[in-house]
C-alpha positions as CSV (number, residue, x, y, z in Angstrom):
1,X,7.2,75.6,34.4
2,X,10.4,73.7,34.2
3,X,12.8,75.7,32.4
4,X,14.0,73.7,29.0
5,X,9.5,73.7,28.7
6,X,10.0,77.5,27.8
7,X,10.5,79.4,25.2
8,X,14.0,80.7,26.1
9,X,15.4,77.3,27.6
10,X,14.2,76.0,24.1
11,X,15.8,78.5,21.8
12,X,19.1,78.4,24.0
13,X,19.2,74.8,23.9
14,X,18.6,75.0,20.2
15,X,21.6,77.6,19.7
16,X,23.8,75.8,22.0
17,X,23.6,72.6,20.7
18,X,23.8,74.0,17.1
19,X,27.0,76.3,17.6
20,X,28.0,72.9,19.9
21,X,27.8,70.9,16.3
22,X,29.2,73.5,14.8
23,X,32.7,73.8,16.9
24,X,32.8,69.8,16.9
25,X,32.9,69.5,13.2
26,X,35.4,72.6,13.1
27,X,37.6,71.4,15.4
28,X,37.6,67.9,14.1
29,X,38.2,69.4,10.8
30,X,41.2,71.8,12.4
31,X,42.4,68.9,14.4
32,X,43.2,66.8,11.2
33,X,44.3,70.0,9.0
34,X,46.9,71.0,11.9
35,X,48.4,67.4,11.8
36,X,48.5,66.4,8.6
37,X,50.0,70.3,7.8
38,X,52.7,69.7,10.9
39,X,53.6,66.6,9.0
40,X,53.7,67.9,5.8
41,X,55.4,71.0,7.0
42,X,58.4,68.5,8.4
43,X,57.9,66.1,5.5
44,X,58.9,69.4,3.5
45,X,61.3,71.1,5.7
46,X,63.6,67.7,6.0
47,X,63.2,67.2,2.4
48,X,64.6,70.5,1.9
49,X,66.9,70.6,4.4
50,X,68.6,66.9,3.1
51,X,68.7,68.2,-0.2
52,X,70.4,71.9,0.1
53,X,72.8,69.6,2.6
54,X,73.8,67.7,-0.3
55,X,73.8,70.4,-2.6
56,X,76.6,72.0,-0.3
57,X,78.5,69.0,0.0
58,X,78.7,68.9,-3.4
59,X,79.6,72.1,-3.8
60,X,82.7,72.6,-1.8
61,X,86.1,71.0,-2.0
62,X,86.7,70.8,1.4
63,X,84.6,68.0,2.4
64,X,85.4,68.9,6.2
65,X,84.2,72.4,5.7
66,X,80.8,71.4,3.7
67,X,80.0,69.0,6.7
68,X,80.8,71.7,9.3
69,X,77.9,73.8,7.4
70,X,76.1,70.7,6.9
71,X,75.6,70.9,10.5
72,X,74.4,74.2,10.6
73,X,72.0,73.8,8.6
74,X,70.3,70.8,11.2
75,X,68.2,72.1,14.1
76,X,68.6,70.7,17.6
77,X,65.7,68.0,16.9
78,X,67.3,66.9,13.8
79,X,69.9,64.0,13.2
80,X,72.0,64.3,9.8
81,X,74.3,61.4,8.6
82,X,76.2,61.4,5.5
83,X,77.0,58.3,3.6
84,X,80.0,58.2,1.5
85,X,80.2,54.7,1.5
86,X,79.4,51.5,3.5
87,X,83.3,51.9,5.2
88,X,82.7,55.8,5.4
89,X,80.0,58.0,6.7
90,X,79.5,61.0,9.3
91,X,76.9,61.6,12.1
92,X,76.4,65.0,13.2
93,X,78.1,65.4,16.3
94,X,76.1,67.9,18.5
95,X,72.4,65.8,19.0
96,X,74.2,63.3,21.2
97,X,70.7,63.0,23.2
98,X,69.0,61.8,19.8
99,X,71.0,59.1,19.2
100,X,72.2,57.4,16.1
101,X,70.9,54.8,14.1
102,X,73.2,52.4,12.6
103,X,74.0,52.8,9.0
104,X,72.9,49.2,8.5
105,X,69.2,50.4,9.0
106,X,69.6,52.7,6.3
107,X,71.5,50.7,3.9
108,X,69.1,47.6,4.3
109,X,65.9,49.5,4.7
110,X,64.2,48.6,0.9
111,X,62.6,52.5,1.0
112,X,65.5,54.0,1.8
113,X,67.8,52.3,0.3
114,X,66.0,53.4,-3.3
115,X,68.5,56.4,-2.8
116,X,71.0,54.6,-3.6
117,X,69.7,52.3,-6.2
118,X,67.1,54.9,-7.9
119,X,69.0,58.1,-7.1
120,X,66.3,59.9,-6.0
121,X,64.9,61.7,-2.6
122,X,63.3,59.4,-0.2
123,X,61.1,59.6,2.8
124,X,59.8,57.4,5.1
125,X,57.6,57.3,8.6
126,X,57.7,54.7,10.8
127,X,58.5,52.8,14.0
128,X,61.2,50.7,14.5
129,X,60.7,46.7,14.7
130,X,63.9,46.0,16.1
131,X,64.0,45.6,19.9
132,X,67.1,46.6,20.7
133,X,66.5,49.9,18.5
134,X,62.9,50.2,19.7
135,X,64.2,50.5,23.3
136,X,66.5,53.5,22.1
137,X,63.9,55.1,20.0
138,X,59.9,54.2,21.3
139,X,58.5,57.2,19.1
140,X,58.2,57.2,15.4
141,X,60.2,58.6,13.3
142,X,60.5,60.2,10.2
143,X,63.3,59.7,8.1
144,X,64.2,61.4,4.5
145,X,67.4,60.6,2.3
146,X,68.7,62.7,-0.4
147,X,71.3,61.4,-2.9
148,X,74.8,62.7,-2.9
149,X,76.8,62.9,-6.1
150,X,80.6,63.3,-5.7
151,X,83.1,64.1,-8.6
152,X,84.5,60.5,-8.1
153,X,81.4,59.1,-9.6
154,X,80.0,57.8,-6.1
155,X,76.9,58.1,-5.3
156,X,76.3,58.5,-1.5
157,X,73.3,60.0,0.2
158,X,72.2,62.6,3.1
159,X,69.7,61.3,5.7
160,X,67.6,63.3,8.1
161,X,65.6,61.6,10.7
162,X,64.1,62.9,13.9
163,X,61.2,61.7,16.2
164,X,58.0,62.5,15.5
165,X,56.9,63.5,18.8
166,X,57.8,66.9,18.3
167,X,55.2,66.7,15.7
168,X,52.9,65.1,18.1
169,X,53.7,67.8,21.1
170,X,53.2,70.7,18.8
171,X,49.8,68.5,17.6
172,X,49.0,68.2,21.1
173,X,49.7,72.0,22.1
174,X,47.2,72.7,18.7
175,X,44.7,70.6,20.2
176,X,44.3,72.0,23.6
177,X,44.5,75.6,22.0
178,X,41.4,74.6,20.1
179,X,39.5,72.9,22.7
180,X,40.6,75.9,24.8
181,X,38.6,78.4,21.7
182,X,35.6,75.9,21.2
183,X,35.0,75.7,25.0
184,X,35.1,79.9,25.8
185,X,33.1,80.4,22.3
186,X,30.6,77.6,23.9
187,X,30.6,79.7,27.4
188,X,30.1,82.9,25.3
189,X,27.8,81.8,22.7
190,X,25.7,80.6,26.0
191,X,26.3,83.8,27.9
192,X,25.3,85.8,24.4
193,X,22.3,83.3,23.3
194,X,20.9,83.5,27.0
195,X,21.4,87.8,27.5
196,X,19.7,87.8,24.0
197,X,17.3,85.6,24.0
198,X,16.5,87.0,27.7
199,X,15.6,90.1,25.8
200,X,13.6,89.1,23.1
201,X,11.2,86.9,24.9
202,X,10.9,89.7,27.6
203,X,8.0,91.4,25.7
204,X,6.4,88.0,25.2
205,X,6.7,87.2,29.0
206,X,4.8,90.0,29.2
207,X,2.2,89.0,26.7
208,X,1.6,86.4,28.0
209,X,0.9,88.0,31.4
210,X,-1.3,89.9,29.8
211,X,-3.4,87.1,28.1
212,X,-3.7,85.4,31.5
213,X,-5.0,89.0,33.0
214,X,-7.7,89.1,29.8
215,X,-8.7,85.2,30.6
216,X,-9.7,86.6,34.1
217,X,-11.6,89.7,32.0
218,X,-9.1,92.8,32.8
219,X,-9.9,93.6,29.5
220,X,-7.9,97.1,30.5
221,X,-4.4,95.4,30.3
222,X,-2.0,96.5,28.1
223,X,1.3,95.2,26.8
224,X,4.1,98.1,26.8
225,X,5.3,98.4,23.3
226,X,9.3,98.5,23.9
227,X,11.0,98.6,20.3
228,X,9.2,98.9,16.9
229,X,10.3,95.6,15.4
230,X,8.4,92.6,14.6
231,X,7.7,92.1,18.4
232,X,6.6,95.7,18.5
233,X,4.0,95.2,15.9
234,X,3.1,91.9,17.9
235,X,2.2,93.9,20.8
236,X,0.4,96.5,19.2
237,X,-1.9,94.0,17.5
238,X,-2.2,92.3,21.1
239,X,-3.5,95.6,22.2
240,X,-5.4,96.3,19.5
241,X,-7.1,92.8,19.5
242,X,-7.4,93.1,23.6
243,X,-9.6,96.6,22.6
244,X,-11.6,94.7,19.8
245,X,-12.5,92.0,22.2
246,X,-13.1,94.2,25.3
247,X,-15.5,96.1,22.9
248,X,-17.3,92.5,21.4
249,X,-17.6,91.1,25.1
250,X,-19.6,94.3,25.9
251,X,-21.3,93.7,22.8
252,X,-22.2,90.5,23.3
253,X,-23.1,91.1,27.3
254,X,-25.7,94.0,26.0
255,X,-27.1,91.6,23.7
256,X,-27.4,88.7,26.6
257,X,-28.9,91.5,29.6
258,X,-31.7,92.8,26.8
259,X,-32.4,89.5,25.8
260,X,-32.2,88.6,29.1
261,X,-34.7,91.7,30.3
262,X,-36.9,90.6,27.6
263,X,-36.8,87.2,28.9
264,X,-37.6,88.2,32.4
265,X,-40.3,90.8,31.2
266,X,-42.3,88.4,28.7
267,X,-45.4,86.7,31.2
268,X,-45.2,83.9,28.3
269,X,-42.6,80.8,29.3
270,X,-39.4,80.7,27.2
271,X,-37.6,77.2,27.0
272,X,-34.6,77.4,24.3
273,X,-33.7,73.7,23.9
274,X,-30.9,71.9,22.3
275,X,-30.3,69.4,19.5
276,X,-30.2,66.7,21.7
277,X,-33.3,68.4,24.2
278,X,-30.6,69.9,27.0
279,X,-32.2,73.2,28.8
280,X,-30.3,75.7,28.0
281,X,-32.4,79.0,28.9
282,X,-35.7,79.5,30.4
283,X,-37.2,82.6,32.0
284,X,-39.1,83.0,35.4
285,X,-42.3,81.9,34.2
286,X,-41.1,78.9,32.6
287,X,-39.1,77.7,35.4
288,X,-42.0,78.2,37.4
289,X,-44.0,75.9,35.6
290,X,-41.3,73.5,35.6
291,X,-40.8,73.3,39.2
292,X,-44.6,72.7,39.2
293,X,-44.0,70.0,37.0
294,X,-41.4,68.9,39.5
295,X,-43.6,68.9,41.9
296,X,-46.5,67.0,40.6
297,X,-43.9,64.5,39.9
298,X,-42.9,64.7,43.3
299,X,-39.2,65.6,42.5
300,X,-37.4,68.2,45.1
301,X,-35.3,69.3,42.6
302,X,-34.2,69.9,39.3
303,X,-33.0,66.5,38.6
304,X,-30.7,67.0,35.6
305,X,-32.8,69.5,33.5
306,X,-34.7,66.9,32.9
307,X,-38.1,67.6,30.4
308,X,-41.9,66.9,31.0
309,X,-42.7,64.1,28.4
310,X,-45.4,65.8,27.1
311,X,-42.7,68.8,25.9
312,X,-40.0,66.2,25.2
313,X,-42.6,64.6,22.5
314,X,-43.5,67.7,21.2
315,X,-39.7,68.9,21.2
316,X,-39.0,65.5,19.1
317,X,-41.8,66.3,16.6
318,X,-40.3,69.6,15.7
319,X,-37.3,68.3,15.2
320,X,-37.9,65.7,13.6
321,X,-40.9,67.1,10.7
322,X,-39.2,70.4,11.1
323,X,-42.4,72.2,11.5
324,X,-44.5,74.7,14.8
325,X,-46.2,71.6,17.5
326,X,-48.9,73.2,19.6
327,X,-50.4,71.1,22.7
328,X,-52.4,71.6,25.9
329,X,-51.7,70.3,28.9
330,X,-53.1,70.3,32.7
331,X,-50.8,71.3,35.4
332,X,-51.5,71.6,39.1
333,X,-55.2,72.9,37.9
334,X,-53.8,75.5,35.0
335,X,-54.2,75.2,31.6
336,X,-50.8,75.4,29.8
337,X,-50.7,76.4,25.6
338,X,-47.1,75.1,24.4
339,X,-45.6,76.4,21.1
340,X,-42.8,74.2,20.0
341,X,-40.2,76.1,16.7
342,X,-37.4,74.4,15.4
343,X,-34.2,76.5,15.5
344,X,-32.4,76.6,12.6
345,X,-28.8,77.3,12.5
346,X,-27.9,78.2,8.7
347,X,-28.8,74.7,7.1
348,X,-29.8,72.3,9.7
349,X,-31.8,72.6,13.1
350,X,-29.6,73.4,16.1
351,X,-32.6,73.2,18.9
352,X,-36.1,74.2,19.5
353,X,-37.5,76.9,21.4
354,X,-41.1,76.3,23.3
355,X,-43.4,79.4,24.1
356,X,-45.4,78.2,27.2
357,X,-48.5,80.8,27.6
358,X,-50.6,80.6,31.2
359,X,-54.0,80.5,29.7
360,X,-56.2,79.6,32.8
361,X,-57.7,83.2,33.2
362,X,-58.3,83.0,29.3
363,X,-60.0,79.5,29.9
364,X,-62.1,80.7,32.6
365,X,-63.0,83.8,31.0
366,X,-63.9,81.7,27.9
367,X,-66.2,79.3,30.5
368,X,-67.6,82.5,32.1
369,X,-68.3,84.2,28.7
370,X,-70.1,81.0,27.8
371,X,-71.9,80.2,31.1
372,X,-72.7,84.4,31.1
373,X,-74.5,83.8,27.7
374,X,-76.1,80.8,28.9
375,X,-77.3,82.4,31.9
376,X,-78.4,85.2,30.4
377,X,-80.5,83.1,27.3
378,X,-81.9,81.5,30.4
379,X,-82.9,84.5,32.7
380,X,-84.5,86.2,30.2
381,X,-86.3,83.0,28.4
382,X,-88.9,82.3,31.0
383,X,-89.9,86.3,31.2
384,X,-90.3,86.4,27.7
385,X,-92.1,83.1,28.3
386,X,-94.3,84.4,30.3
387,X,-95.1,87.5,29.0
388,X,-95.7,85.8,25.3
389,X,-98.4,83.3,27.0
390,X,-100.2,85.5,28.8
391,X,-100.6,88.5,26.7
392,X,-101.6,85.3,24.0
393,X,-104.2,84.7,26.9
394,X,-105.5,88.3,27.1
395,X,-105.5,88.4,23.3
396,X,-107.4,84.7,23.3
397,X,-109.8,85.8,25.0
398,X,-108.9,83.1,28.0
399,X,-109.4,85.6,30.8
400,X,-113.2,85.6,31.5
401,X,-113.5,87.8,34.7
402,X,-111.9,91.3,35.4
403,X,-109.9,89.8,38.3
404,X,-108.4,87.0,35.8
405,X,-107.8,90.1,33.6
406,X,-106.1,91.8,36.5
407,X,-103.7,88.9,37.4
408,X,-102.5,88.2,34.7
409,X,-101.6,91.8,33.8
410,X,-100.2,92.0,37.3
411,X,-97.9,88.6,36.2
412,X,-97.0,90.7,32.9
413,X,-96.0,93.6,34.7
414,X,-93.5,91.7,37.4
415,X,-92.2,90.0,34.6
416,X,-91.2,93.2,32.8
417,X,-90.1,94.8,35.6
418,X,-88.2,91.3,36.9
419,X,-87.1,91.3,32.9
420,X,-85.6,95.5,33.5
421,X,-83.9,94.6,37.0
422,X,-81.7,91.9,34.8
423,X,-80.8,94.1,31.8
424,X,-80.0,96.7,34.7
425,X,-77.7,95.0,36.8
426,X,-76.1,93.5,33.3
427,X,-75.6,97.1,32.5
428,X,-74.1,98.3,35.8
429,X,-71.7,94.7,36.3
430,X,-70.5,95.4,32.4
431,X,-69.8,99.0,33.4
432,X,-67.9,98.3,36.7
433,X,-65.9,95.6,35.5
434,X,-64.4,97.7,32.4
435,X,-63.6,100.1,35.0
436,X,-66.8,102.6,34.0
437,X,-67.7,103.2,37.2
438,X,-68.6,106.4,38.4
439,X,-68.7,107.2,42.4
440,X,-70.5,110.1,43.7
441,X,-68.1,110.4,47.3
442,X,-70.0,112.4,49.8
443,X,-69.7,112.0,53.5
444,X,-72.4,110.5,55.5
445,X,-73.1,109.8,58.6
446,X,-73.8,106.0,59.1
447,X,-75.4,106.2,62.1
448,X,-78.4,107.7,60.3
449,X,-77.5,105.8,57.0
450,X,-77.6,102.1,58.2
451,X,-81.0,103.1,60.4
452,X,-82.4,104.2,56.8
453,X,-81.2,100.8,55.5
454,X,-83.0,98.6,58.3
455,X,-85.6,100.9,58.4
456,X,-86.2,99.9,54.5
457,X,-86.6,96.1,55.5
458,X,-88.4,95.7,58.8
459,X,-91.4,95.2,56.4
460,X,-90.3,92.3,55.0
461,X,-89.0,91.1,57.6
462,X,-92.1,91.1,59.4
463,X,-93.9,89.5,57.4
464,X,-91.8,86.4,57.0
465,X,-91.4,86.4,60.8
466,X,-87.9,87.2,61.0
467,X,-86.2,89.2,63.6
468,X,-83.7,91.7,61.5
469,X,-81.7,94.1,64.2
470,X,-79.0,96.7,63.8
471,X,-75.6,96.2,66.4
472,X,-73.2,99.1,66.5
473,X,-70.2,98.6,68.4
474,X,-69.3,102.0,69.4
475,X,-72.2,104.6,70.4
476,X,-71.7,106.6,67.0
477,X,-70.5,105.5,64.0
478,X,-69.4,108.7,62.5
479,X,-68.6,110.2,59.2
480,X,-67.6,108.0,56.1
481,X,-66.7,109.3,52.5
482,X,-68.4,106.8,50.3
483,X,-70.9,106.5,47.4
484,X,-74.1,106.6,49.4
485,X,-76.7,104.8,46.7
486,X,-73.7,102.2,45.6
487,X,-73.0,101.0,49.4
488,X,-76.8,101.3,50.3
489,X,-77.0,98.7,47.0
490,X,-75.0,96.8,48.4
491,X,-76.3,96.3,51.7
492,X,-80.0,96.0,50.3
493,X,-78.7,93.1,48.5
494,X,-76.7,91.1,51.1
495,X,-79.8,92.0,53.9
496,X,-81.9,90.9,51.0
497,X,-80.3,87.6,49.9
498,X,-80.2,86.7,54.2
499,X,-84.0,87.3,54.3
500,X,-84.9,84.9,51.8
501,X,-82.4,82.2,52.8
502,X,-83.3,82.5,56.4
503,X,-86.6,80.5,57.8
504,X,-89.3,82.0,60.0
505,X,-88.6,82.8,63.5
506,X,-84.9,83.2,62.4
507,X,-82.9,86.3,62.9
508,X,-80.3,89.0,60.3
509,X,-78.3,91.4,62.1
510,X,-76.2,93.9,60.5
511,X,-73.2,94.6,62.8
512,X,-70.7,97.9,62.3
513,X,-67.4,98.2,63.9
514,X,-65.8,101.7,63.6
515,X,-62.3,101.3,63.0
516,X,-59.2,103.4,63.2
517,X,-58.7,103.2,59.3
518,X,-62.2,102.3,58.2
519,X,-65.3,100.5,59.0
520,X,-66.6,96.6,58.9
521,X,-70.0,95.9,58.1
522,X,-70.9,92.2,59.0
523,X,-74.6,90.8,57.5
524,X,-75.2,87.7,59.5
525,X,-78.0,85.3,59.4
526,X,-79.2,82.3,61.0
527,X,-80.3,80.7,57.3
528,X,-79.6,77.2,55.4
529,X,-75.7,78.5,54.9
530,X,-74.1,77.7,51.7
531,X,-72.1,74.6,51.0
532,X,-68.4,74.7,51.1
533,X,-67.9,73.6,47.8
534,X,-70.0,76.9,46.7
535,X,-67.8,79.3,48.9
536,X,-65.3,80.1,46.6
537,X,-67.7,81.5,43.9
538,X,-70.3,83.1,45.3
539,X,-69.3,86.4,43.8
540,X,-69.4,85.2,40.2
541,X,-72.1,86.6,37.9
542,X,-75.3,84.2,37.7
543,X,-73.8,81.4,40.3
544,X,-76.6,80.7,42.3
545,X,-76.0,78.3,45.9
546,X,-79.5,77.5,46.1
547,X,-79.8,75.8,42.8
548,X,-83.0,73.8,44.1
549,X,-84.3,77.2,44.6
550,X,-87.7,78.4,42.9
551,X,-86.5,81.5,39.8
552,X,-88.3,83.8,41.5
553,X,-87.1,83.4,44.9
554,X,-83.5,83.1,44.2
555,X,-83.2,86.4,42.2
556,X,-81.0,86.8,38.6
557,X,-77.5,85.8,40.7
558,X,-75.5,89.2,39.9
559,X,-76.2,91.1,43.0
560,X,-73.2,89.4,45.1
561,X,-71.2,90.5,41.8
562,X,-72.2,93.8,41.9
563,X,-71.5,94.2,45.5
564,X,-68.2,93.1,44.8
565,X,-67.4,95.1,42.1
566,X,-69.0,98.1,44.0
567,X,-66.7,97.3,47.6
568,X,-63.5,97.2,45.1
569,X,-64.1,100.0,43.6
570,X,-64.0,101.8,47.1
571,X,-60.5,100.2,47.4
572,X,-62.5,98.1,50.3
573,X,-62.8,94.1,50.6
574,X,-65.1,91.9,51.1
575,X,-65.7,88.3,51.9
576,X,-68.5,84.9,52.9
577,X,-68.2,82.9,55.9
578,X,-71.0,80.0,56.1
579,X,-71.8,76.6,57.4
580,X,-74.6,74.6,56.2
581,X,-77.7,74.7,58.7
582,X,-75.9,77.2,60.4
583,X,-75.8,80.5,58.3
584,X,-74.1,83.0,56.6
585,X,-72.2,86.0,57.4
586,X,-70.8,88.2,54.8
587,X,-68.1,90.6,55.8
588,X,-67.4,93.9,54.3
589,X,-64.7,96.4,55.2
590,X,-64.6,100.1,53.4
591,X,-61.4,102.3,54.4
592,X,-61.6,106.1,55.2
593,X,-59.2,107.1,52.7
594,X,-58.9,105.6,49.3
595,X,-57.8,106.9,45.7
């Protein structure tokens, strides 16, 4: 910073220039005083001296005596001439280097010559016009004339006269003597304004040092407090306010890291919005669905904050009828609720904030709930259906023989017991999927375990002409701790579901692989497969691949379900892997230690 930019070289220039005005118009005014007082002074001294020369002249007899004191009285700058008459007059003799004037310039002279005429004490300043008197005397001079009574009854006259460069040479000597004091008091008065005004912007350097070291958020500094003046009380409100706003700053950045952990904790998107629609904060679920946005639109980037139109219209909407604008919208396959508020900001709105809630699992829960209900209305219409007509055709009467009779009892009873397998497994998929699931955890060995469970379906198999064969990859299984009855369920419903998908002459083999931290099962069959579309929901409740399928070959649809739910719960997974015209294998893995 250039130095007459600061607050010193501001004030010293300020003080100099005003103690610089100051000494100008005092020595001007000096200046004139000491002159016009000099000239006064000898206007006054030579008035006084022509007149007590007279006075003595006047007074003695001896005329030769009075002059001699007559010249006594002159100095060695002053000329004296006496004037008796135009015939008789007297210079004094000693201030040869002076000079004389002749008598004719002071008897023709119309100021002086008023001494005569008037009788009166005259003065006069001037230069001489004559040349050959202007060569002998080039300065001004003063001259005064005094009248002189004698006891004749003449009247003659005394007349001083000297130059008046004296006066100007004693002017001159004043002059320089005053330049001489106004130019030490302007070295001083610099010196002085500089030492002092050194001091008393010292503390403020250092303010200002400090302020600088709070900008860069030292809110620790502190000015030292050096005198208890004015300055003193500066920098102990300085402190004071550097405390205050070290304690608001924390303040405030407690405030912004909870609202900021709330932010970050909420699984609802928060976008807080200006007036004019700028982003200014969003949280990670909201910028998540704004770099899907991005995406779909196939931007890279964030390309300047910019809005999806559908929140952009509903952000103008709020602001503009200053009420809540809900809307739904589609985004990479997820269904997106958007709250739009206005913000207000004491008397007008400042922004909006929008409230972006993820409610695909909501939607799809919604679709399942209805589909379940659906189903369910379904699955249990057409035993009900049945049951209803044919006990009307026991109670009609319509059954002639006992064999009819026996059918259709026999029909009654499958559909009750088809009708109890449903409400069953509805029971036992509600109960696992609120977490209600109890496992009784023994060890078994699997060896003998999966021979039970083949065992249990070489009958059927038979008689559909199917070959169903057990592969073990190591010579003994061993020991696994699992619920025996829910893992036998669910093998007796995959190896169930791959007999009556699989044509005659075709094969199911269950395959077990003992592995270091658990064992796969694999159910494979040479069957119709499933279509790929179909994959990915296999294990929902009541989704049924073979749609074309007769109802009572293709079973209620919860059994994959409840396997699911029943491999989960042993901290296990399981998965499909099919081909149309190809078949199905279903892949299960249960780990020897689980929670």
């Amino acid at each position: 910073m250039m130095f007459w930019r600061s607050v010193v070289g501001k004030l010293w220039i300020t003080i100099l220039l005003l103690v610089s005005f100051v000494l100008f118009i005092l020595t001007v005014l000096l200046l004139q005083h000491f002159e016009n007082f000099l000239v006064d002074e000898t206007e006054a001294d030579l008035n006084q001296l022509a007149t007590k020369i007279a006075t003595t002249i006047e007074n003695y007899e001896d005329k030769d005596v009075a002059r001699s004191i007559a010249w006594e009285f002159a100095d060695d700058v002053t000329k004296v001439l006496i004037i008796y008459d135009e015939e008789t007059y007297w210079y004094s003799p000693e201030l040869d280097s002076i000079g004389n004037l002749p008598i004719s310039y002071f008897m023709d002279d119309p100021e002086l010559e008023k001494v005569f005429s008037e009788d009166k004490t005259v003065s006069e300043k001037k230069y001489l016009t004559d040349s050959t008197l202007k060569s002998q005397f080039p300065d001004q001079m003063f001259v005064v004339g005094a009248p002189l009574h004698f006891s004749s009854g003449k009247t003659g006259a005394v007349f001083l006269y000297q130059s008046l460069n004296i006066v100007e040479e004693t002017s001159r000597r004043t002059t320089s003597f005053i330049y001489l004091a106004a130019g030490v008091a302007i070295i001083l008065t610099t010196i002085f304004a500089f030492f002092l005004l050194t001091r008393i912007t010292a503390p403020l350097r250092k303010m200002k040092e400090a302020a600088f070291e709070l900008a860069k958020g030292k809110f620790d500094t502190k000015v030292p407090i050096l005198t208890n003046d004015e300055i003193g009380e500066l920098a102990t409100a300085f402190n004071q306010m550097a405390r205050q706003l070290k304690f608001n700053i924390n303040a405030v950045n407690q405030e912004k890291e909870q609202l900021s952990s709330i932010l970050s904790s909420m699984a609802d998107g928060v976008i807080t919005l200006n007036r004019d629609g700028t982003i200014l904060i969003t949280n990670p679920p909201a910028e998540r669905f704004l770099q899907a946005w991005y995406y779909q639109q196939g931007m890279k980037n964030n390309p300047g904050e910019e809005l999806p139109s559908e929140i952009r219209e509903l952000f103008q909407k709020a602001v503009s009828f200053e009420k809540e604008q809900v809307t739904e919208i589609n985004l990479q396959g997820r269904n997106w609720v958007i709250l739009m508020s206005p913000l207000y900001n004491q008397t007008y709105i400042r922004g909006a904030v929008a409230v972006l809630r993820d409610m695909t699992e909501e939607r799809r829960l919604d679709k399942l709930r209805k589909d379940f209900i659906a189903n369910v209305s379904h699955e249990l219409r057409t035993p009900i259906a049945m049951l209803q007509g044919y006990s009307e055709a026991i109670i009609d009467d319509i059954a002639s023989t006992e064999e009819e009779k026996k059918e259709i009892v026999k029909v009654i009873n499958d559909e009750s017991l088809r009708m109890g397998r449903l409400v069953n497994e509805l029971l036992d998929l509600a109960r696992m999927e609120a977490g209600h699931i109890t496992l009784n955890k023994e060890d078994v060995n699997l060896d003998h375990f999966i021979e039970k469970v083949i065992r249990k379906f070489q009958g059927l198999a038979k008689d559909k002409g199917i070959h169903l064969k057990s592969i073990k990859n190591q010579s003994e299984l061993g020991y696994l701790l699992i619920d025996v009855d829910r893992i036998e369920q669910v093998l007796t419903n995959l190896i169930d579901n791959a007999i009556r998908h699989t044509d005659e002459f075709g094969y199911v083999t269950l395959t077990s692989t003992a592995q270091e931290n658990g064992v796969l099962f694999e159910i494979s069959d040479s069957g119709t497969g499933i279509p790929e579309e179909d994959l990915p929901f296999v294990f929902e409740r009541f989704y049924k691949a073979d749609k074309a399928r007769t109802r009572g070959r293709s079973g209620t649809g919860l059994g994959l379900a409840i396997a699911k739910n029943i491999v989960d719960s042993h901290n296990g997974e399981i998965s499909v892997h099919s081909k149309i015209n190809e078949g199905t294998t279903f892949t299960f893995f249960l780990p020897r230690k689980y929670e």
